[in-house]
C-alpha positions as CSV (number, residue, x, y, z in Angstrom):
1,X,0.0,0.0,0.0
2,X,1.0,3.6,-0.9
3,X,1.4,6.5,2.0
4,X,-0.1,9.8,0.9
5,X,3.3,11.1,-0.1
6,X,3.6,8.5,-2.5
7,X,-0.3,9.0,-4.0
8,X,0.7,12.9,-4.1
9,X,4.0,12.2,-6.1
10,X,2.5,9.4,-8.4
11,X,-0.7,11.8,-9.5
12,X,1.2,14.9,-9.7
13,X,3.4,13.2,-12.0
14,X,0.4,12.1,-14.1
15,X,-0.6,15.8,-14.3
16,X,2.6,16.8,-15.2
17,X,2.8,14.2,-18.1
18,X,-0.9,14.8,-19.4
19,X,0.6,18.7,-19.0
20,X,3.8,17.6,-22.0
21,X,1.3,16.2,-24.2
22,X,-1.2,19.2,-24.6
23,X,1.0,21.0,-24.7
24,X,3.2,19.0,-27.6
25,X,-0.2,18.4,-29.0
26,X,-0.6,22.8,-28.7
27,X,2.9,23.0,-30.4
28,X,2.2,20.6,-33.2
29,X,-0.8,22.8,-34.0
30,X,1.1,25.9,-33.7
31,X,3.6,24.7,-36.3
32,X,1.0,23.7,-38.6
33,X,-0.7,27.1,-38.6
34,X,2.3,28.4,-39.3
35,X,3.0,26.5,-42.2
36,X,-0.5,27.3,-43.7
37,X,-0.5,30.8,-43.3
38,X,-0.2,33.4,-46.3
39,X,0.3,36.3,-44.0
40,X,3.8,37.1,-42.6
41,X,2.4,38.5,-39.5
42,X,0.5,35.7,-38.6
43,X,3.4,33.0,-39.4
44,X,5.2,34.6,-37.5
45,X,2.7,34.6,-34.1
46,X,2.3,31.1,-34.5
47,X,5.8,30.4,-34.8
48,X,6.1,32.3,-31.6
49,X,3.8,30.4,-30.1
50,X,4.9,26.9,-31.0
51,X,8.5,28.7,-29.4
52,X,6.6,29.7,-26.3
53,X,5.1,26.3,-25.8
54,X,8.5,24.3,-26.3
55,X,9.6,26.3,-23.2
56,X,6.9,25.2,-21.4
57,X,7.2,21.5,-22.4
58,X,11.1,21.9,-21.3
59,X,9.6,23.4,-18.0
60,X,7.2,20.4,-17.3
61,X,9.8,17.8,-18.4
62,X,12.5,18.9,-15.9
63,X,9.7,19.1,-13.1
64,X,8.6,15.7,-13.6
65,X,12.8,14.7,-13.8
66,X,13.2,15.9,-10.4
């Protein structure tokens, strides 16, 4: 049997993983955006964007590392 310590590690690990993949899944659809847009401006915001959410994936992976 688990202590709470040990239910609190494994299901905030679980959050933090389903956290990676919406945000790869936010990413992926950031890139692709990009790729189909005519407009500089807008390329370029979701290009940002997919930037912005690799940081964040790099954030939750070296939280869920530790």
């Amino acid at each position: 049997m688990h202590n709470q310590d040990e239910i609190k590690k494994i299901l905030d690990q679980g959050m933090v993983s389903r956290s990676i993949i919406e945000s790869k899944v936010a990413m992926r659809k950031c890139q692709l955006y990009s790729q189909m847009a005519q407009d500089k401006e807008i390329k370029d915001f979701f290009q940002k964007q997919a930037s912005a959410m690799k940081g964040v994936i790099d954030y939750f992976q070296d939280k869920l590392s530790m």
